[in-house]
KEKE-3310 file (N, C-alpha, C; in steps of 0.2 Angstrom, whole numbers, plus 5000, padded with zeros to 4 digits):
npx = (5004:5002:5009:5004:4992:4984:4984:4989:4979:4979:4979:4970:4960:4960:4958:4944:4937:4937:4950:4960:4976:4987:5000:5004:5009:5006:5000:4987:4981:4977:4969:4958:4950:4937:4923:4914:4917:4918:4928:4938:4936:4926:4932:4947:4959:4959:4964:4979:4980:4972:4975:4987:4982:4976:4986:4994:4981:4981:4996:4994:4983:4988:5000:4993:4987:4999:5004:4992:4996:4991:4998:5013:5031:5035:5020:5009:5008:4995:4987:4987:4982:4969:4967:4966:4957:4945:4950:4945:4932:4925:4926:4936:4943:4943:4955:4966:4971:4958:4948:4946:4933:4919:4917:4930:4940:4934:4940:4955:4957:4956:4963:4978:4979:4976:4987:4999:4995:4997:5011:5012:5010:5000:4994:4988:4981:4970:4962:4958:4951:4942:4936:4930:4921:4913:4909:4900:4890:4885:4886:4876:4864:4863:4876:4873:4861:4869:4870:4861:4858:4870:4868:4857:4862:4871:4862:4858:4870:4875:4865:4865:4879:4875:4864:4871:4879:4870:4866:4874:4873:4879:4878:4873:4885:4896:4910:4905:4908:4922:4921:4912:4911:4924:4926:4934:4946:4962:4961:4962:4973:4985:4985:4973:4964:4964:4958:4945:4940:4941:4928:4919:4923:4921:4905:4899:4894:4890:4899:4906:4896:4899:4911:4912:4902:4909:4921:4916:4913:4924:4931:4925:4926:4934:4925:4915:4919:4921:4914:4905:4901:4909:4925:4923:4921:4930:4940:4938:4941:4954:4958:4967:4979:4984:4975:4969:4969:4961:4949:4944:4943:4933:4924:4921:4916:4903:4894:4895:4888:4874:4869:4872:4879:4887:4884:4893)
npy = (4994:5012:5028:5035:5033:5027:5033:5030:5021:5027:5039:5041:5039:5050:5063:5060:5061:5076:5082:5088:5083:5084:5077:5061:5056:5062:5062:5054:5067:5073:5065:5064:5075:5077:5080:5070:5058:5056:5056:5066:5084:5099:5108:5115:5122:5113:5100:5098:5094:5085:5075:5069:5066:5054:5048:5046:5035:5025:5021:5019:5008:4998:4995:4989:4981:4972:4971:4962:4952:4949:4953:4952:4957:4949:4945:4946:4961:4964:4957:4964:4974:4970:4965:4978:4984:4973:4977:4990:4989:4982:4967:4958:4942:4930:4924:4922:4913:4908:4904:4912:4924:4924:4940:4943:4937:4943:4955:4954:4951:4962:4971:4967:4968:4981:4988:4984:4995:5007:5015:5019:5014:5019:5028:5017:5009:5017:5019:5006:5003:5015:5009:4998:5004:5007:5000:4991:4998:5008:4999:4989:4986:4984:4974:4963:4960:4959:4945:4942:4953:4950:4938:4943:4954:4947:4938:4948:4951:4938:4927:4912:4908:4912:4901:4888:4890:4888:4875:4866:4869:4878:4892:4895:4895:4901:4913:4923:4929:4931:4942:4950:4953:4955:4962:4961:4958:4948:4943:4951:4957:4971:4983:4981:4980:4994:5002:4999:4999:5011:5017:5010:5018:5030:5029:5020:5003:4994:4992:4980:4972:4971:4969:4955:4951:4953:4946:4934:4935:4936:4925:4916:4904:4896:4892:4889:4874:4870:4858:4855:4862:4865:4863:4874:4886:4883:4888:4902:4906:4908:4919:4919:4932:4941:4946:4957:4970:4973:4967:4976:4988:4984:4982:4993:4998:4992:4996:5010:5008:5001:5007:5020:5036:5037:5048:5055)
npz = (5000:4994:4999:4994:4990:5003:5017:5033:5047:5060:5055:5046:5057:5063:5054:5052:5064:5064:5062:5051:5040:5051:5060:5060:5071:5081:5097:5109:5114:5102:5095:5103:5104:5099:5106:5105:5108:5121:5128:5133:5139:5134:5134:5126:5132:5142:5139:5141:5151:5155:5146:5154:5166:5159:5152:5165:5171:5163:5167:5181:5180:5173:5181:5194:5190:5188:5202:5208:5201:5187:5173:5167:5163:5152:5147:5132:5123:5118:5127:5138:5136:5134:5148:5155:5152:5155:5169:5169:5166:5176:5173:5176:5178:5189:5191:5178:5174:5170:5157:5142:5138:5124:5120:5124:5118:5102:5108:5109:5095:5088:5097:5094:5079:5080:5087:5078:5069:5079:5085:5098:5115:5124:5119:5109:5117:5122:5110:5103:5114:5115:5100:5102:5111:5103:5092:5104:5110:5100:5087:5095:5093:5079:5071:5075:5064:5055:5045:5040:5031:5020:5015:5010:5001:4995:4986:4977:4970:4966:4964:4962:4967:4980:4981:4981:4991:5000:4998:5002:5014:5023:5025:5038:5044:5041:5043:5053:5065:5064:5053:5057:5068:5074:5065:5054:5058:5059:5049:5037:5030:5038:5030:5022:5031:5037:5030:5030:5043:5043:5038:5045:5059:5054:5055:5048:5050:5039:5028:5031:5028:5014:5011:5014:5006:4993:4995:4992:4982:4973:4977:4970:4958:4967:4978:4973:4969:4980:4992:5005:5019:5029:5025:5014:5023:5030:5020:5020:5032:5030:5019:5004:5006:4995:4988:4994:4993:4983:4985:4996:4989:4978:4986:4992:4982:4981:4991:4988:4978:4981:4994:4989:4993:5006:5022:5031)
capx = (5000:5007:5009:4999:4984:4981:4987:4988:4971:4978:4980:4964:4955:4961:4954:4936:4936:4940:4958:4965:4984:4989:5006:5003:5014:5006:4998:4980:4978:4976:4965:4953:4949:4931:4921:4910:4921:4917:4935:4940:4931:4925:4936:4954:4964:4961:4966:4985:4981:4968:4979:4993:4980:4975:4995:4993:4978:4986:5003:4992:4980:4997:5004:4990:4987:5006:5003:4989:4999:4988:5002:5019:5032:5033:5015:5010:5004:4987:4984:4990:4977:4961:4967:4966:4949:4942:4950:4942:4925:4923:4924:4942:4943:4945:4961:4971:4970:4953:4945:4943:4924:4920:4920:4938:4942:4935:4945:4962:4960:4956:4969:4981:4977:4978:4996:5001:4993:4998:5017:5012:5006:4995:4987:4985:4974:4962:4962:4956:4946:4936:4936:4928:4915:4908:4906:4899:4887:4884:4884:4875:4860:4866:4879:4867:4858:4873:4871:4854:4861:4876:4863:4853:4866:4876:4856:4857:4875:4877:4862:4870:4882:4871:4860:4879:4882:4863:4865:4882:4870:4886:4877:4873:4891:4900:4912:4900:4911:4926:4918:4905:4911:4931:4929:4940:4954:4966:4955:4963:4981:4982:4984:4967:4960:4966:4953:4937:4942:4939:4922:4916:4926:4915:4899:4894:4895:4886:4904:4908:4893:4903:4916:4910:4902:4916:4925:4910:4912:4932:4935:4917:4927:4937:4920:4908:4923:4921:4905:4906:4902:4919:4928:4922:4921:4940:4945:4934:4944:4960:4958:4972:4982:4988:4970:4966:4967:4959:4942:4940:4943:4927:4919:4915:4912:4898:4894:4893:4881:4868:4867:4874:4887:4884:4885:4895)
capy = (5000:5016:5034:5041:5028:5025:5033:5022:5021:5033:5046:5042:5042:5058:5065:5058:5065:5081:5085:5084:5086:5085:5072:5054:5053:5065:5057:5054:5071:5075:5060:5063:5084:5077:5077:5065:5050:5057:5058:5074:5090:5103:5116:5114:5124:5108:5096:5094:5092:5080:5071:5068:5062:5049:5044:5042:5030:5020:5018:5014:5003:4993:4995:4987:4974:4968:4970:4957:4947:4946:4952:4952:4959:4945:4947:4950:4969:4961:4953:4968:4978:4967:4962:4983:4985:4972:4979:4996:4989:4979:4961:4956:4938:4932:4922:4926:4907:4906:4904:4918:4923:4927:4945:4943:4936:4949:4960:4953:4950:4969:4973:4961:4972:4989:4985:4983:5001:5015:5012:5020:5008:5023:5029:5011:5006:5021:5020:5002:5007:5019:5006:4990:5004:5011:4993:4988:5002:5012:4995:4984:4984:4982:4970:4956:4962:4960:4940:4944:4959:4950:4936:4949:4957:4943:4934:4951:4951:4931:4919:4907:4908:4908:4895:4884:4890:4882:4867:4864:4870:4883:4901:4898:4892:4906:4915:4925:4931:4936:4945:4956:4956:4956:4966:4956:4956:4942:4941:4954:4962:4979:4988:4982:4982:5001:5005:4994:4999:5018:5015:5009:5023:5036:5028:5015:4995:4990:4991:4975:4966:4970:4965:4949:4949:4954:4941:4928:4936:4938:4918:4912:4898:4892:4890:4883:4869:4864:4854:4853:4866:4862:4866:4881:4888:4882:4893:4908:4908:4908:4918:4922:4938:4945:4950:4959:4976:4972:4966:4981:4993:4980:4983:5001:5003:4990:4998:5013:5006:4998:5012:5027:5041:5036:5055:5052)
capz = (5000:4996:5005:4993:4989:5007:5024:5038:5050:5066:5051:5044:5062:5064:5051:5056:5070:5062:5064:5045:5040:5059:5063:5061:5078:5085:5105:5108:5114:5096:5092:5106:5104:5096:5113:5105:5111:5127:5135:5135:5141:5126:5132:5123:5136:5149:5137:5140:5160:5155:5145:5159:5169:5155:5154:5171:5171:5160:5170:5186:5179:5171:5190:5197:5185:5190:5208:5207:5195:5180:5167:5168:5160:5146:5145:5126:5122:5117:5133:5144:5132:5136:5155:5158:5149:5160:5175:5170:5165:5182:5173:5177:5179:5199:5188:5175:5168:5168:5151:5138:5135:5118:5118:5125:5109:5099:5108:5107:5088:5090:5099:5090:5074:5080:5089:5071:5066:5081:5089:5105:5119:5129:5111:5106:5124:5120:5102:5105:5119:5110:5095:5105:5114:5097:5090:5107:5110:5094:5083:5098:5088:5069:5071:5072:5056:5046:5042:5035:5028:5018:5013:5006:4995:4990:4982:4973:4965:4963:4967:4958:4972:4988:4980:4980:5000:5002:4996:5006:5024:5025:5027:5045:5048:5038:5049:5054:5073:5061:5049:5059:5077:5075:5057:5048:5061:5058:5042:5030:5033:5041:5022:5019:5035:5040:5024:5032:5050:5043:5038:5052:5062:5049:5055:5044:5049:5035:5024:5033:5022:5008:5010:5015:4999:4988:4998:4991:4973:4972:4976:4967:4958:4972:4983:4972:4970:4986:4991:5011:5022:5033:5017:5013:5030:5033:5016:5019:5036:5029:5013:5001:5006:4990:4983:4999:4993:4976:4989:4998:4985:4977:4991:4994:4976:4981:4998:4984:4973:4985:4996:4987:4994:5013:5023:5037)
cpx = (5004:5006:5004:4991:4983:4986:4985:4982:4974:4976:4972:4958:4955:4957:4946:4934:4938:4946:4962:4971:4988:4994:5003:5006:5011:5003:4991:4978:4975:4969:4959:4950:4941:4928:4916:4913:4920:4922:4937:4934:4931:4929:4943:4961:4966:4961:4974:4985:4974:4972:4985:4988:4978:4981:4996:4990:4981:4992:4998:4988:4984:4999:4999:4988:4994:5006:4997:4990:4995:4991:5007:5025:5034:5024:5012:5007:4997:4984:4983:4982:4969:4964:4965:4958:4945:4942:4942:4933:4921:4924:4931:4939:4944:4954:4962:4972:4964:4952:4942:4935:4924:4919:4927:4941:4943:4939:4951:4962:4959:4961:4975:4984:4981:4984:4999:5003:4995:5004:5015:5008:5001:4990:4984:4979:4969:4960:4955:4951:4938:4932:4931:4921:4912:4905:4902:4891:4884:4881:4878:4869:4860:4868:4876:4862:4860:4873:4866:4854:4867:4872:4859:4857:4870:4870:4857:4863:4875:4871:4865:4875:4880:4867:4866:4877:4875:4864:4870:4879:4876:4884:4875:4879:4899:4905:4910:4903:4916:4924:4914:4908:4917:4932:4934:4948:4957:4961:4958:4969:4981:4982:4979:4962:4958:4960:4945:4936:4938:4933:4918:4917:4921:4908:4898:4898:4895:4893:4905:4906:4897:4906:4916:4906:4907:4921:4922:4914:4920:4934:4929:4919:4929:4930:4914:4911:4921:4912:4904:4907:4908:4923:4928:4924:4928:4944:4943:4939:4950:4960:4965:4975:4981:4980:4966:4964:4960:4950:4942:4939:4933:4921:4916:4915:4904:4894:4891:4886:4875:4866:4870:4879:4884:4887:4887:4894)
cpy = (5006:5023:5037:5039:5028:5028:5028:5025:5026:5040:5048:5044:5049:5064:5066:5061:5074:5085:5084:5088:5085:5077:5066:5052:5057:5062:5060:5060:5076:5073:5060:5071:5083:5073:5072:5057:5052:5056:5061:5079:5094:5108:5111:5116:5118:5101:5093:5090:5085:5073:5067:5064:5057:5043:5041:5037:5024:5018:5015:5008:4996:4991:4989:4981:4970:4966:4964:4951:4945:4947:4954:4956:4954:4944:4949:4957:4967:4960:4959:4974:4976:4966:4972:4987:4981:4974:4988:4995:4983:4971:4957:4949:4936:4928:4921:4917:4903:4906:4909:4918:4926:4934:4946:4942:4940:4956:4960:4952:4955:4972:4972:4968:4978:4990:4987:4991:5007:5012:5016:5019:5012:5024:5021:5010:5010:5020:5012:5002:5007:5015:5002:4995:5006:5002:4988:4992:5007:5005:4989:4981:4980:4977:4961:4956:4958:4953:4942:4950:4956:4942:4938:4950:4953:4937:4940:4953:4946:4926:4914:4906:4906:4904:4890:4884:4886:4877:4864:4868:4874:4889:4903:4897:4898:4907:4922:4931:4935:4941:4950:4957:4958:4961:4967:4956:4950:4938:4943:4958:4968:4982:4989:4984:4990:5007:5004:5000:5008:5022:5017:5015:5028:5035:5022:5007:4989:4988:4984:4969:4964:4969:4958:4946:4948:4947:4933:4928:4935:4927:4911:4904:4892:4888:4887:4876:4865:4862:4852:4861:4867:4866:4872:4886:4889:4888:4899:4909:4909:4911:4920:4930:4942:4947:4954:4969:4979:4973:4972:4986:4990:4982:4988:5002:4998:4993:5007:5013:5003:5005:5020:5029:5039:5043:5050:5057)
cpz = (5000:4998:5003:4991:4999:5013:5029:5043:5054:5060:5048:5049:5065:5060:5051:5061:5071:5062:5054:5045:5046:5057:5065:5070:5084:5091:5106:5111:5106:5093:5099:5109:5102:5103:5111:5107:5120:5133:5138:5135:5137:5126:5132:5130:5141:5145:5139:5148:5161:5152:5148:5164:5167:5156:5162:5173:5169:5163:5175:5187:5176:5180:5193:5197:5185:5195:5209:5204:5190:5173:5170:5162:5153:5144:5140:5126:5124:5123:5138:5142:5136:5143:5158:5154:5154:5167:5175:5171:5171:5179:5171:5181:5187:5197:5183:5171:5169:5159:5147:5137:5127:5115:5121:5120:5105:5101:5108:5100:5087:5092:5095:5082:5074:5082:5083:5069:5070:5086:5095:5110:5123:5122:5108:5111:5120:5115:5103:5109:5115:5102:5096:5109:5109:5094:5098:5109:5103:5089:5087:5092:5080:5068:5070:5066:5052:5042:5036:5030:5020:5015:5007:4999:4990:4985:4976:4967:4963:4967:4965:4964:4979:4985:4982:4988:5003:5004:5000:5012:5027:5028:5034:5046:5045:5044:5048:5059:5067:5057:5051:5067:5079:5070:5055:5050:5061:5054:5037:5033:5033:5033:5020:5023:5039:5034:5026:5039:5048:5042:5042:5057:5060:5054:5052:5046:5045:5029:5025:5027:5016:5007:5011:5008:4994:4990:4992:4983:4972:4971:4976:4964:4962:4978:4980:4970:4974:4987:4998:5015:5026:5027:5015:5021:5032:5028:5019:5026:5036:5022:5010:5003:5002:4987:4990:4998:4987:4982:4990:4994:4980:4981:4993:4989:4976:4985:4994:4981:4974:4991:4997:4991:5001:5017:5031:5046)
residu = (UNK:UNK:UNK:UNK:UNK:UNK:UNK:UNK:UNK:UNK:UNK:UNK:UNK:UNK:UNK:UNK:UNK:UNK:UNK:UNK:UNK:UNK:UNK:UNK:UNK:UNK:UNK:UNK:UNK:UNK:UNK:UNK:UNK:UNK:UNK:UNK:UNK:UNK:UNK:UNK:UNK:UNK:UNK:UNK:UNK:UNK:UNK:UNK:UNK:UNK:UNK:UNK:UNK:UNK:UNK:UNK:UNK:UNK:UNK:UNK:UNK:UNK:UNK:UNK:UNK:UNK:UNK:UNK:UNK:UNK:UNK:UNK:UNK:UNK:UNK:UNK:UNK:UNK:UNK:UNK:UNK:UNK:UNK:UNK:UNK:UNK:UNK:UNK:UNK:UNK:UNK:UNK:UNK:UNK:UNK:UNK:UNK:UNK:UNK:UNK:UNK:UNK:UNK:UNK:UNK:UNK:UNK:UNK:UNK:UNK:UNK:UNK:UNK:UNK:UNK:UNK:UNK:UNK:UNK:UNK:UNK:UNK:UNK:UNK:UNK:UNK:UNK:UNK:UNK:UNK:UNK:UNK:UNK:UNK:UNK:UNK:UNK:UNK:UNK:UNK:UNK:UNK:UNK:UNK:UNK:UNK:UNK:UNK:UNK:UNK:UNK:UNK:UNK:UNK:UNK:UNK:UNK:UNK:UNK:UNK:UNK:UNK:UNK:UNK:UNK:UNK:UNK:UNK:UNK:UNK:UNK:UNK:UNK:UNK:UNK:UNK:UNK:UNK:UNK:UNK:UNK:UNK:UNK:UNK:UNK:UNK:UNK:UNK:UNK:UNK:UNK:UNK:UNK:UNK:UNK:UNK:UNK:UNK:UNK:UNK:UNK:UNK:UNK:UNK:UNK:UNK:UNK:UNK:UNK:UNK:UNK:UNK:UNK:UNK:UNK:UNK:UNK:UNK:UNK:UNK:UNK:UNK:UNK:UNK:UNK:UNK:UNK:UNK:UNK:UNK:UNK:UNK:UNK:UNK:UNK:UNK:UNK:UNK:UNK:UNK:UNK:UNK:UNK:UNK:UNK:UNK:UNK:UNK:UNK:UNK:UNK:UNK:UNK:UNK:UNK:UNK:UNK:UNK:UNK:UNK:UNK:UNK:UNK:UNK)
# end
């Protein structure tokens, strides 16, 4: 991907959040001036001293999460990321090798991602953070829509296609978690994902569909090959890399063409 086809997501969430042109490196004081994230207070003046106490949280809630023993300092990011979300949102485990719940998942393959995308470990938490509460709160309702939704569109690009995933008892078995609840994290490589991801960030969920179709449309011979939902299921979860940008770019021109310029 290159600098001038695609800036990287922190670059892009910034923009969304109305800041354009502003320093890709610049620290989530930058990326959280749009009091609609609800972190900082509307006046600018008491941002840098709100910021310090952010930095701070983050150090304490790390400190404390050590003092308990639930991460360490070989602890991977990811982990350190979700063990300090539960803490904050009361549902820290009573131990630390208890059994992940499945929105824990979604958010380590979230976290996992965004890691990749902002090298600073305080701006990544919140970035994440605020990432996991817009899809948790904002999307609660929708997100479940989107099988029916992704059904829907892909009868209206290629029956021929969903009639196949019929017949092979596959479109309840789709992955359905990756696809709509993780939004193609350790689905699609950060270059294609940092374009999905920006979507969503805008406002709209419904992109996800499309790419889920475009996925459908993109490797139509390879799936109407196979004859066993297992089979399909397995590829769909592991799709080809290298047509990754090709999909999305596929995808908001579908995302275009089913429900026009979407005003964000």
């Amino acid at each position: 991907m290159t600098e001038d086809s695609q800036r990287n997501f922190r670059s892009v969430y910034y923009e969304k959040v109305g800041f354009r042109g502003v320093e890709e490196k610049k620290s989530l004081e930058i990326l959280l001036k749009d009091d609609r994230l609800g972190i900082l207070p509307p006046h600018h003046e008491s941002h840098t001293l709100v910021m310090m106490y952010r930095k701070d949280q983050y150090a304490d809630i790390l400190h404390a999460l050590k003092v308990i023993r639930f991460v360490s300092d070989t602890t991977p990011q990811a982990e350190i990321y979700l063990r300090m979300y539960q803490l904050e949102s009361g549902k820290l485990p009573r131990s630390p090798s208890f059994p992940l719940e499945p929105e824990d998942e979604v958010f380590l393959a979230i976290a996992k991602a965004m890691e990749e995308m902002v090298e600073d470990n305080v701006d990544c938490y919140w970035i994440i953070r605020s990432f996991v509460n817009q899809l948790k709160n904002k999307y609660r309702d929708s997100l479940p829509q989107l099988p029916k939704a992704f059904e829907h569109y892909l009868n209206l690009e290629d029956s021929r296609l969903l009639n196949h995933l019929k017949t092979c008892s596959v479109v309840s078995r789709l992955p359905y978690d990756l696809w709509f609840k993780m939004c193609f994290a350790g689905c699609l490589p950060e270059s294609s994902l940092q374009r999905v991801w920006d979507k969503v960030v805008s406002g709209s969920c419904k992109i996800l569909v499309f790419v889920a179709v475009e996925i459908l449309l993109t490797f139509k011979m390879k799936v109407m090959a196979l004859n066993s939902a297992e089979k399909i299921t397995k590829f769909l979860e592991n799709i080809p890399q290298d047509s990754s940008d090709a999909i999305v770019s596929k995808a908001i021109d579908l995302w275009h063409k089913h429900c026009g310029t979407p005003v964000h």
